[in-house]
TIVO-2410 file (N, C-alpha, C; in nm, 3 decimals):
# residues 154
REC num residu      c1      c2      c3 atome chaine
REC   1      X   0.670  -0.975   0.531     N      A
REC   1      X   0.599  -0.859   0.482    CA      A
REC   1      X   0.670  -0.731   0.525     C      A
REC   2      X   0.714  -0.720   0.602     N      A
REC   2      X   0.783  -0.633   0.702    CA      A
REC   2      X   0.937  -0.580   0.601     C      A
REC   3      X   0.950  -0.606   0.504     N      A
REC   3      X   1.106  -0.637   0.415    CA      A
REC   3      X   1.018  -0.505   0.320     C      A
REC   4      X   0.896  -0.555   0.254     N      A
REC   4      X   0.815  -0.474   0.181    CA      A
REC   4      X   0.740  -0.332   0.204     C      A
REC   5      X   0.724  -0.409   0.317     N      A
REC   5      X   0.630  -0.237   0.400    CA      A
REC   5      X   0.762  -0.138   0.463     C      A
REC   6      X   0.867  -0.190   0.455     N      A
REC   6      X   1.007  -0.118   0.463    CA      A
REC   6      X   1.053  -0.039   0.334     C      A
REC   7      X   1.064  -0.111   0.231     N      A
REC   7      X   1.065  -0.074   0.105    CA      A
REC   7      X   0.925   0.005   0.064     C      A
REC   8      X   0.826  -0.024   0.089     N      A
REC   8      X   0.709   0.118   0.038    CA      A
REC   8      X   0.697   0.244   0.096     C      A
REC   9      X   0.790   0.223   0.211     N      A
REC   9      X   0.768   0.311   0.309    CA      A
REC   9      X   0.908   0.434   0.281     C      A
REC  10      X   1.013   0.387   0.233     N      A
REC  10      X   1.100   0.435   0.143    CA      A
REC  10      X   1.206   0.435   0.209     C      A
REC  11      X   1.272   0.329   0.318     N      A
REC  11      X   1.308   0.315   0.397    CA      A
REC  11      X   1.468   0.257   0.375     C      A
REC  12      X   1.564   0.265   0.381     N      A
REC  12      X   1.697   0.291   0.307    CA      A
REC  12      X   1.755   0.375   0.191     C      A
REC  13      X   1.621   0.469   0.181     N      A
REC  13      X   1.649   0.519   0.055    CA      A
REC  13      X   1.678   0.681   0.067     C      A
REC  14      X   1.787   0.733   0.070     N      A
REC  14      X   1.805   0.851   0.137    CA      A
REC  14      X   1.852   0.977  -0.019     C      A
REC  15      X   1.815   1.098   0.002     N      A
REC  15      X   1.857   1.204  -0.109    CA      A
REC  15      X   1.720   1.220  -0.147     C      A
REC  16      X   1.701   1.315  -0.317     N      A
REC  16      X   1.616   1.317  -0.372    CA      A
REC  16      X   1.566   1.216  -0.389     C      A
REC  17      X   1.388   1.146  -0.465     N      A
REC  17      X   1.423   1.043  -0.546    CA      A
REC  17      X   1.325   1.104  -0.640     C      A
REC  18      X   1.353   1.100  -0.749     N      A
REC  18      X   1.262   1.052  -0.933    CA      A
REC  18      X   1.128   1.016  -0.895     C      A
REC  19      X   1.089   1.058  -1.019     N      A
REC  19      X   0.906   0.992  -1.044    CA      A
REC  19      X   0.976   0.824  -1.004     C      A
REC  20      X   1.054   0.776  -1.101     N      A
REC  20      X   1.083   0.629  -1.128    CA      A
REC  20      X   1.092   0.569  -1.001     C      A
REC  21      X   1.153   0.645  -0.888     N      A
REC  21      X   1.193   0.578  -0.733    CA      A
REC  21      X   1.080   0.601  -0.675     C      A
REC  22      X   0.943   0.722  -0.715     N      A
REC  22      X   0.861   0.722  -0.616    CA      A
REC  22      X   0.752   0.625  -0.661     C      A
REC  23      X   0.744   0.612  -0.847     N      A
REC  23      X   0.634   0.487  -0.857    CA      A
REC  23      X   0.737   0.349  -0.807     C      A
REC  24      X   0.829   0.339  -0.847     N      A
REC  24      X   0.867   0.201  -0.742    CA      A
REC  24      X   0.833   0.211  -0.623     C      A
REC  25      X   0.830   0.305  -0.511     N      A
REC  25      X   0.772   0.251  -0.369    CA      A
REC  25      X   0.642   0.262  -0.382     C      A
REC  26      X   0.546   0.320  -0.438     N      A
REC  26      X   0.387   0.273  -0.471    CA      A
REC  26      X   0.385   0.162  -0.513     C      A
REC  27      X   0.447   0.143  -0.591     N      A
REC  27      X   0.417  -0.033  -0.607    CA      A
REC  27      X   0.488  -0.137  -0.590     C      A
REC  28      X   0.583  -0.134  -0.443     N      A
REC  28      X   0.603  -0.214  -0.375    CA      A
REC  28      X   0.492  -0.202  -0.265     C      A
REC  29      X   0.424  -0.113  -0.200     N      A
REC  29      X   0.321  -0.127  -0.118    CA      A
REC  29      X   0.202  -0.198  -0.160     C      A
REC  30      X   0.153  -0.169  -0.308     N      A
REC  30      X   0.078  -0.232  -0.356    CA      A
REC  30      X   0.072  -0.366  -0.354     C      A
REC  31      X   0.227  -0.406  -0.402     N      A
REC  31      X   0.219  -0.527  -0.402    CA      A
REC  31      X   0.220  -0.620  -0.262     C      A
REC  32      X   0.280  -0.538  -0.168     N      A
REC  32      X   0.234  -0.602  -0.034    CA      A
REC  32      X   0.084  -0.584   0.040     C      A
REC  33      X   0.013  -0.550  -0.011     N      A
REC  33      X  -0.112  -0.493   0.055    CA      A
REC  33      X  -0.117  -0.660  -0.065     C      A
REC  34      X  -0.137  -0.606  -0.176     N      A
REC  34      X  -0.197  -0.767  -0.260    CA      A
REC  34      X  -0.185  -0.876  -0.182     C      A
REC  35      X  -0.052  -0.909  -0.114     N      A
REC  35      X  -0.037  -1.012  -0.035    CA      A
REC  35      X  -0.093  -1.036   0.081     C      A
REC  36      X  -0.076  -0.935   0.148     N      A
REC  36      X  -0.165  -0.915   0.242    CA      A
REC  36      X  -0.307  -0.957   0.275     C      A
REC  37      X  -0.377  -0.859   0.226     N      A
REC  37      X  -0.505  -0.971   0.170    CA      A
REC  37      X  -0.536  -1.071   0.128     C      A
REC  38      X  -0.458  -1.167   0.070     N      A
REC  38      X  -0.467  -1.302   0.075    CA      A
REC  38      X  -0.459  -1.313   0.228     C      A
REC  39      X  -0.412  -1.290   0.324     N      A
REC  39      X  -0.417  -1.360   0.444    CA      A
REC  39      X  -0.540  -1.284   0.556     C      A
REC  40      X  -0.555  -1.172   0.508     N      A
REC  40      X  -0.654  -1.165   0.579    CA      A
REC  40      X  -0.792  -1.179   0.523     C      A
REC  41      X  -0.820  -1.231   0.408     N      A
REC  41      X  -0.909  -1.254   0.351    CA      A
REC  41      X  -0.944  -1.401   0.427     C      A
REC  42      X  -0.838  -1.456   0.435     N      A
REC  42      X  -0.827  -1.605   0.486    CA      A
REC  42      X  -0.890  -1.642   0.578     C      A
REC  43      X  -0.930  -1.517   0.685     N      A
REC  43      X  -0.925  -1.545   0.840    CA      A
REC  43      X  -1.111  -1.468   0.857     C      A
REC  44      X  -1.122  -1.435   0.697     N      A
REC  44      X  -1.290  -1.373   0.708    CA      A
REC  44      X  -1.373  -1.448   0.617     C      A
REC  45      X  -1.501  -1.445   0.633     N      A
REC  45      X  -1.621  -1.521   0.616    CA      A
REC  45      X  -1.748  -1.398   0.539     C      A
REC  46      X  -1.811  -1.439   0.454     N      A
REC  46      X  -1.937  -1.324   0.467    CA      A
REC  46      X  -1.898  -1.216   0.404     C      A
REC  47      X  -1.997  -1.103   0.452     N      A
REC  47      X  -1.997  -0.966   0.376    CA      A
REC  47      X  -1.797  -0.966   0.384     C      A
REC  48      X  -1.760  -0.983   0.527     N      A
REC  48      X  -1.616  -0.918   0.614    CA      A
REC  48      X  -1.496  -0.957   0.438     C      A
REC  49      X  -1.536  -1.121   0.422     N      A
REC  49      X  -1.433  -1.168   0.280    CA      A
REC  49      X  -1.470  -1.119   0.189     C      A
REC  50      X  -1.624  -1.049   0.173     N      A
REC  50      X  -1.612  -0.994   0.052    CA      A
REC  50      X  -1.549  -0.831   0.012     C      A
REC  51      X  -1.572  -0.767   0.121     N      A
REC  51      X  -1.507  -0.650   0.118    CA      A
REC  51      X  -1.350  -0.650   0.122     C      A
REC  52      X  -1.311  -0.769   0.153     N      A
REC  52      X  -1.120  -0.802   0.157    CA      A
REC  52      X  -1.105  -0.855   0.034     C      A
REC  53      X  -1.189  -0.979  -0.045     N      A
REC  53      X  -1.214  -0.949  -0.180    CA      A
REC  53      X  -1.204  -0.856  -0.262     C      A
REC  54      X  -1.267  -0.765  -0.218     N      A
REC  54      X  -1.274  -0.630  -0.356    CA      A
REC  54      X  -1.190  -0.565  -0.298     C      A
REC  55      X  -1.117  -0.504  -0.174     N      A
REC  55      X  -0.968  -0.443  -0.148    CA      A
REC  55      X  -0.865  -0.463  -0.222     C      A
REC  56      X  -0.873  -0.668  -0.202     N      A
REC  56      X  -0.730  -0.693  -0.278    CA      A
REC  56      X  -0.735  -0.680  -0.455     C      A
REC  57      X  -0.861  -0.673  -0.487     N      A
REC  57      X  -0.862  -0.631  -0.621    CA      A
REC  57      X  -0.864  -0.520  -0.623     C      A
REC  58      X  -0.887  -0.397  -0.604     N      A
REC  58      X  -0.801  -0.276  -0.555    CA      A
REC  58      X  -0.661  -0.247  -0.581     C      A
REC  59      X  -0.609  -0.308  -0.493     N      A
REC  59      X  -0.467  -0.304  -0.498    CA      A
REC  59      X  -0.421  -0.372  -0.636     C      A
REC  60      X  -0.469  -0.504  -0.669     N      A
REC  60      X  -0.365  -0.536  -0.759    CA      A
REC  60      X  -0.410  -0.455  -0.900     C      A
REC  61      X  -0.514  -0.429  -0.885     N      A
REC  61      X  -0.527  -0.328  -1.003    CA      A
REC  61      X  -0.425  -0.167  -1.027     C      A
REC  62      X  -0.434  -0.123  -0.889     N      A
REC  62      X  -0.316  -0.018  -0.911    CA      A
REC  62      X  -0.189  -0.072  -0.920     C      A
REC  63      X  -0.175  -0.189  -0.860     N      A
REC  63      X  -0.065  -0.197  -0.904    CA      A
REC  63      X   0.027  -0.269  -1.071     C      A
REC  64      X  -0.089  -0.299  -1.120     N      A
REC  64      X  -0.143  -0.352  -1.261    CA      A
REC  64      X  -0.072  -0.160  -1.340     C      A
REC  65      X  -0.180  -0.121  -1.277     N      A
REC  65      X  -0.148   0.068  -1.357    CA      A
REC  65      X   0.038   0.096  -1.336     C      A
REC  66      X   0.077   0.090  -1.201     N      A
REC  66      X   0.215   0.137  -1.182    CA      A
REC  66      X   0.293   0.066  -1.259     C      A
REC  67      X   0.267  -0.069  -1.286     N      A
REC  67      X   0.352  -0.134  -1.355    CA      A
REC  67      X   0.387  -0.074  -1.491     C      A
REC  68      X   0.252  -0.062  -1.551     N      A
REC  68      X   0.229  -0.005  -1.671    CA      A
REC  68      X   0.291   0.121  -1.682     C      A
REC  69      X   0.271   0.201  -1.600     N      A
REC  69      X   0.326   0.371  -1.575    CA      A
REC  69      X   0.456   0.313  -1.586     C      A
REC  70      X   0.562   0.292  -1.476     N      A
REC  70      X   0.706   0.220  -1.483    CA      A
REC  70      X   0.747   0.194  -1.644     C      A
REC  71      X   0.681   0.100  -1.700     N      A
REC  71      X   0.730   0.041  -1.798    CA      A
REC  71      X   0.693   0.162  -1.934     C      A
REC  72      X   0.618   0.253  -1.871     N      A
REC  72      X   0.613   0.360  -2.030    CA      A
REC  72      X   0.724   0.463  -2.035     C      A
REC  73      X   0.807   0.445  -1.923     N      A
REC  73      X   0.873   0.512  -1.896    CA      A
REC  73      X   1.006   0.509  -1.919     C      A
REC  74      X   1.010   0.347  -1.962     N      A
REC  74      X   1.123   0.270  -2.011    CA      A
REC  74      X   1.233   0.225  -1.843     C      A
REC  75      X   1.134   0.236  -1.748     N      A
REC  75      X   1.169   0.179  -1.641    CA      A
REC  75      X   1.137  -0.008  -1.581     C      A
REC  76      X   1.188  -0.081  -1.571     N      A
REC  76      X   1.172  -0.201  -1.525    CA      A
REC  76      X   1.065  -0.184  -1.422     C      A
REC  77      X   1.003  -0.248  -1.368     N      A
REC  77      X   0.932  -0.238  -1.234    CA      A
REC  77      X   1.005  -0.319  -1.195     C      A
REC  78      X   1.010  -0.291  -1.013     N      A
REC  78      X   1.071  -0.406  -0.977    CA      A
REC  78      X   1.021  -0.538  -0.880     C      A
REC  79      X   1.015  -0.665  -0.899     N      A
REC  79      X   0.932  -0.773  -0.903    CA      A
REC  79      X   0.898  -0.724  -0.710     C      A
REC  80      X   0.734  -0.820  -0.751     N      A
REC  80      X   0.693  -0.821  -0.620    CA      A
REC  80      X   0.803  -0.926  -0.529     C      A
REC  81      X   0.791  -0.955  -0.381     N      A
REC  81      X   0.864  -1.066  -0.333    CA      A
REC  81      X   0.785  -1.177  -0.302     C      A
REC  82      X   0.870  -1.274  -0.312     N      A
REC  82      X   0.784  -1.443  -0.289    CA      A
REC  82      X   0.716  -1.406  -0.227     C      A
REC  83      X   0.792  -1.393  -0.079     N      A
REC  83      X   0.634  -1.377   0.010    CA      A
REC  83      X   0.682  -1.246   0.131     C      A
REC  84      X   0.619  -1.223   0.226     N      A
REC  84      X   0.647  -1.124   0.284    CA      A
REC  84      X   0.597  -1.209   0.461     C      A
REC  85      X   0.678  -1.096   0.526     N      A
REC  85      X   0.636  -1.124   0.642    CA      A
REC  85      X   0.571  -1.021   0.730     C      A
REC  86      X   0.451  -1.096   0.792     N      A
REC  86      X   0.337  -1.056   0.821    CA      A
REC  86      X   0.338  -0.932   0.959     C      A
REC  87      X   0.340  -0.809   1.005     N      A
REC  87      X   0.414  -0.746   1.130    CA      A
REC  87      X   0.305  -0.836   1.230     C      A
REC  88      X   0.216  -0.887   1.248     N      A
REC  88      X   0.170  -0.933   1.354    CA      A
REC  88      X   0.125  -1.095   1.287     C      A
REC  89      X   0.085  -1.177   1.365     N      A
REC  89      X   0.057  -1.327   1.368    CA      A
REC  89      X  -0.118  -1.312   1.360     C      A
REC  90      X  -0.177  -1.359   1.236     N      A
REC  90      X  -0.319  -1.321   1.243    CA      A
REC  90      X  -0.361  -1.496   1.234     C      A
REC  91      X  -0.500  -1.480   1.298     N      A
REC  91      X  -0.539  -1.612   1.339    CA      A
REC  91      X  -0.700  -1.589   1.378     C      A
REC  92      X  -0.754  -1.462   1.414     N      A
REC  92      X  -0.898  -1.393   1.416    CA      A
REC  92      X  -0.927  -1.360   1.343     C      A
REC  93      X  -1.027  -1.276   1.317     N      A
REC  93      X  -1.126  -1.173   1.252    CA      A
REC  93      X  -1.091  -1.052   1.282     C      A
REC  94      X  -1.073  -1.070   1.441     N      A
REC  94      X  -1.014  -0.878   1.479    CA      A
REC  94      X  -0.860  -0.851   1.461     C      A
REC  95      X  -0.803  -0.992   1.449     N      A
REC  95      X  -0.663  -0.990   1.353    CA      A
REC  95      X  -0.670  -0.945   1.221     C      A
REC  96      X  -0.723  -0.992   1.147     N      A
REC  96      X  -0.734  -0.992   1.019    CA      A
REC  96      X  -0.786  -0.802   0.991     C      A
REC  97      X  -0.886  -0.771   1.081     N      A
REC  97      X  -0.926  -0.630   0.999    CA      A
REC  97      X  -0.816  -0.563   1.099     C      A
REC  98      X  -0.710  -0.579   1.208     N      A
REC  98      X  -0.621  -0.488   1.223    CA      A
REC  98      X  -0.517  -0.481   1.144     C      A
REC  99      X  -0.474  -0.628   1.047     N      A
REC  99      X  -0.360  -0.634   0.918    CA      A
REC  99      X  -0.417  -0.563   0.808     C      A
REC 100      X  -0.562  -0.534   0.806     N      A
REC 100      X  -0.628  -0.447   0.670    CA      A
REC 100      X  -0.578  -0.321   0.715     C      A
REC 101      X  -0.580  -0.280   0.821     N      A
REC 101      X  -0.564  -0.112   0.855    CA      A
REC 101      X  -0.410  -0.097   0.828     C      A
REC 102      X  -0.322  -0.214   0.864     N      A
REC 102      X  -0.187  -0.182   0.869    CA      A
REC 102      X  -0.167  -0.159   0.733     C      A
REC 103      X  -0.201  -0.300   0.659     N      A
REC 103      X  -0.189  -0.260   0.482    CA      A
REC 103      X  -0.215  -0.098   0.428     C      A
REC 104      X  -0.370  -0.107   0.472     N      A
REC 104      X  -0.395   0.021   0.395    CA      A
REC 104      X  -0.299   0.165   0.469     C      A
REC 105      X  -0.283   0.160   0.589     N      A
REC 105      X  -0.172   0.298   0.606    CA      A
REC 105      X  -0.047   0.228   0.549     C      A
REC 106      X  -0.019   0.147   0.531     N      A
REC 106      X   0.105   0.122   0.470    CA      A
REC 106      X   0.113   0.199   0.299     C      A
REC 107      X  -0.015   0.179   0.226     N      A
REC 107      X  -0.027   0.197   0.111    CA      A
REC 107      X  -0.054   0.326   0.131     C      A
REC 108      X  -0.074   0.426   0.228     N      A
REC 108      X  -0.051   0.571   0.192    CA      A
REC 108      X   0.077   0.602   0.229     C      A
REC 109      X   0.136   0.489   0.326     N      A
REC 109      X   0.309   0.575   0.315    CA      A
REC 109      X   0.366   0.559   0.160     C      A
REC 110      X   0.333   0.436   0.072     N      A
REC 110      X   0.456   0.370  -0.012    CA      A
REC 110      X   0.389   0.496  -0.135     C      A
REC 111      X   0.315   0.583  -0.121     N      A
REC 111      X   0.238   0.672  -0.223    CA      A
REC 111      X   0.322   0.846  -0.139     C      A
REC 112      X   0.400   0.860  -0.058     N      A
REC 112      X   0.406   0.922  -0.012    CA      A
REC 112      X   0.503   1.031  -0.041     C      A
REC 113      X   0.616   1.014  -0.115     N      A
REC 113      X   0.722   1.037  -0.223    CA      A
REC 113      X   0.675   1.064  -0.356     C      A
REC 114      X   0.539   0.993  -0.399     N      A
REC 114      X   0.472   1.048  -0.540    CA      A
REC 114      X   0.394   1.195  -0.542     C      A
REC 115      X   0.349   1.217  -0.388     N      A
REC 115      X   0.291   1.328  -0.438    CA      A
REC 115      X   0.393   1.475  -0.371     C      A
REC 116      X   0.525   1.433  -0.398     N      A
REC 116      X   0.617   1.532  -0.437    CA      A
REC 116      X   0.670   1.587  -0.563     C      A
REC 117      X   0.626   1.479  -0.655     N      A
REC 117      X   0.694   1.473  -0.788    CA      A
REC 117      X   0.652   1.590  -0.846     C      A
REC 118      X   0.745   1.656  -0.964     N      A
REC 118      X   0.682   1.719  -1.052    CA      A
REC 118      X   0.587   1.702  -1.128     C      A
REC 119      X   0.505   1.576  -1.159     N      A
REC 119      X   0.471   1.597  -1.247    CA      A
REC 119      X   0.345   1.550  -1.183     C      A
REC 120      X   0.245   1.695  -1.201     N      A
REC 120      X   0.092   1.712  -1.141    CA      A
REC 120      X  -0.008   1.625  -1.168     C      A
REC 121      X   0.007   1.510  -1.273     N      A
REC 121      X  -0.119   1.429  -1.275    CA      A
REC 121      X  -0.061   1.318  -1.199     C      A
REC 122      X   0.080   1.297  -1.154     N      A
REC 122      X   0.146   1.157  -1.099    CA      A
REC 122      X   0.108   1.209  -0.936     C      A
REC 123      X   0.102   1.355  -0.904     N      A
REC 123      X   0.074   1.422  -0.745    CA      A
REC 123      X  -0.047   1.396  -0.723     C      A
REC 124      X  -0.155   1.421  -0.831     N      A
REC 124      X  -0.308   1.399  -0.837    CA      A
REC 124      X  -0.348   1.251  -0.809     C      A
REC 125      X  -0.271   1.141  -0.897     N      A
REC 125      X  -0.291   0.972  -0.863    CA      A
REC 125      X  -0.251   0.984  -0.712     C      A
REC 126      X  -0.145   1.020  -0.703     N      A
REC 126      X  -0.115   0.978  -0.562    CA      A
REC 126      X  -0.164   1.013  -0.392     C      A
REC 127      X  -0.219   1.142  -0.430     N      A
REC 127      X  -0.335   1.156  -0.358    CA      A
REC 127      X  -0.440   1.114  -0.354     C      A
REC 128      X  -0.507   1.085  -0.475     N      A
REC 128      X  -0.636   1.024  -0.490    CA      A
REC 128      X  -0.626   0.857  -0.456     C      A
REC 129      X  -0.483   0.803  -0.406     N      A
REC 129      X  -0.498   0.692  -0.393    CA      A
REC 129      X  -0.454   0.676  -0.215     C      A
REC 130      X  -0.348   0.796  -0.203     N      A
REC 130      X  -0.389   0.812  -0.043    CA      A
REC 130      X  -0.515   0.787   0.058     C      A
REC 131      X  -0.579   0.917  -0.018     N      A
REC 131      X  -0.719   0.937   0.005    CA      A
REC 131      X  -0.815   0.812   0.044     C      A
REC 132      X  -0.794   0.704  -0.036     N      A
REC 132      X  -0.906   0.601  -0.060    CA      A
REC 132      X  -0.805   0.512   0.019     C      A
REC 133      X  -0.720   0.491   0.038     N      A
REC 133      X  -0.632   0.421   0.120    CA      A
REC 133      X  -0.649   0.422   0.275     C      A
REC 134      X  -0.677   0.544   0.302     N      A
REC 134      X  -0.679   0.619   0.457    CA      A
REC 134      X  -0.860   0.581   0.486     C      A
REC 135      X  -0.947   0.587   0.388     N      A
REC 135      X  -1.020   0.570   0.381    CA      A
REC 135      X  -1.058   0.396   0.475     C      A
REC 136      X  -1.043   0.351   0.336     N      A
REC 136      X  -1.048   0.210   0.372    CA      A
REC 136      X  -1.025   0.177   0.495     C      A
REC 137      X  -0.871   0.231   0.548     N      A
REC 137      X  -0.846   0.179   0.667    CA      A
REC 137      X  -0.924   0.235   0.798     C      A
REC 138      X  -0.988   0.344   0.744     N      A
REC 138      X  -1.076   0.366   0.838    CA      A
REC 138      X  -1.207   0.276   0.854     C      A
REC 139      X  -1.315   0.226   0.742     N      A
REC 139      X  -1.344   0.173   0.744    CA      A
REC 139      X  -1.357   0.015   0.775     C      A
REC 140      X  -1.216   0.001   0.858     N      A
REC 140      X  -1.170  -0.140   0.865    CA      A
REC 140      X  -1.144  -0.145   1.017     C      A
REC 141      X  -1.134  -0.001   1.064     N      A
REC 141      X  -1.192  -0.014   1.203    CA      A
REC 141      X  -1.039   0.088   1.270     C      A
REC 142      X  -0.956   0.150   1.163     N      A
REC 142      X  -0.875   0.214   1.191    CA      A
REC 142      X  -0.926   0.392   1.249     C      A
REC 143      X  -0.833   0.442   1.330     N      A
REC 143      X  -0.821   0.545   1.328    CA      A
REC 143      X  -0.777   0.634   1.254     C      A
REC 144      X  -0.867   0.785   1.270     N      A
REC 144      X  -0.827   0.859   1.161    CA      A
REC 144      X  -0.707   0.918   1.211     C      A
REC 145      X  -0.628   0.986   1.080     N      A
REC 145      X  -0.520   1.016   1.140    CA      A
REC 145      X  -0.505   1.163   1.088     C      A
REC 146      X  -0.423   1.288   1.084     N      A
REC 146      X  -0.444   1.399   1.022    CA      A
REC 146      X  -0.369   1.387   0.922     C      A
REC 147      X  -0.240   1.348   0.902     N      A
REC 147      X  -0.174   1.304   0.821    CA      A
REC 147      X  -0.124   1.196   0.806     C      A
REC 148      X  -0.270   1.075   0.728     N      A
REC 148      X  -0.235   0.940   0.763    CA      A
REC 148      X  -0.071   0.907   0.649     C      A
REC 149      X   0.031   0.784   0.715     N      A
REC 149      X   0.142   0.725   0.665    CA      A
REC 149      X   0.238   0.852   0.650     C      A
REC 150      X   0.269   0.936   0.756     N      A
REC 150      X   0.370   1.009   0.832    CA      A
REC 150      X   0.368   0.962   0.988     C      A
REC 151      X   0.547   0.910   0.969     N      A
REC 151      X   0.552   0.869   1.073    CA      A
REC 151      X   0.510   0.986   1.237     C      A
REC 152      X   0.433   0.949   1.333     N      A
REC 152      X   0.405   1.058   1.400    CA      A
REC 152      X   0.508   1.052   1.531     C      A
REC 153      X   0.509   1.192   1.578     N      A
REC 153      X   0.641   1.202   1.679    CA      A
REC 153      X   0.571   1.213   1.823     C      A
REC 154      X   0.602   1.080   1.885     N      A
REC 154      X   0.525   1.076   1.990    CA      A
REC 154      X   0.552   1.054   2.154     C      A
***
């Protein structure tokens, strides 16, 4: 997972980049948060799986949209990966909702390059998906942050 949340995070990728380079790292995060949740969905029971339930449908729905955005654009998207590797070893419950918080700040870094773009309704998605991103992970037992998915200097 760690290959992906590298890549959403925009991480070898140095200079300007394009709408096209900033919806590709939104939806490489997407698509690792999708994965993601399969595993921590795994490790929950109850209300806890159903709210990781409707997360990961969340995600794959935006990332359903980016694809779509990408491809109107006459851009390829580029494929999710087999599988990803996980930054911590989950095997709890209090595992599982600390990999939800990582996902979801992960998914406001890989959105983090979109809301530079010129073009004001692609700045507007990408905040509005920050927003609910930072959210979530708060609700998952994360801390708030002031500027959540900037790396902080500490």
């Amino acid at each position: 997972m760690r290959a992906g949340l590298d890549r959403a995070r925009g991480r070898g990728a140095r200079g300007p980049r394009g709408e096209v380079a900033a919806l590709q790292a939104a939806l490489a995060a997407e698509e690792a948060a999708s994965y993601g949740y399969g595993v921590v969905g795994a490790h929950l029971s109850g209300q806890a799986f159903s709210l990781a339930t409707s997360d990961c449908v969340i995600h794959e729905r935006a990332r359903d949209n980016l694809i779509a955005m990408l491809s109107s654009l006459g851009a390829p998207p580029q494929p999710a990966a087999v599988a990803y590797r996980l930054p911590m070893a989950v095997s709890t419950t209090a595992q599982a909702a600390t990999l939800a918080v990582d996902l979801e700040l992960s998914v406001v870094a890989g959105y983090l390059d979109l809301v530079a773009v010129g073009d004001r309704s692609l700045r507007r998605l990408a905040a509005s998906r920050m927003q609910d991103a930072a959210s979530r992970a708060a609700r998952w037992g994360g801390q708030p942050e002031a500027f959540p998915g900037l790396a902080s200097e500490r």
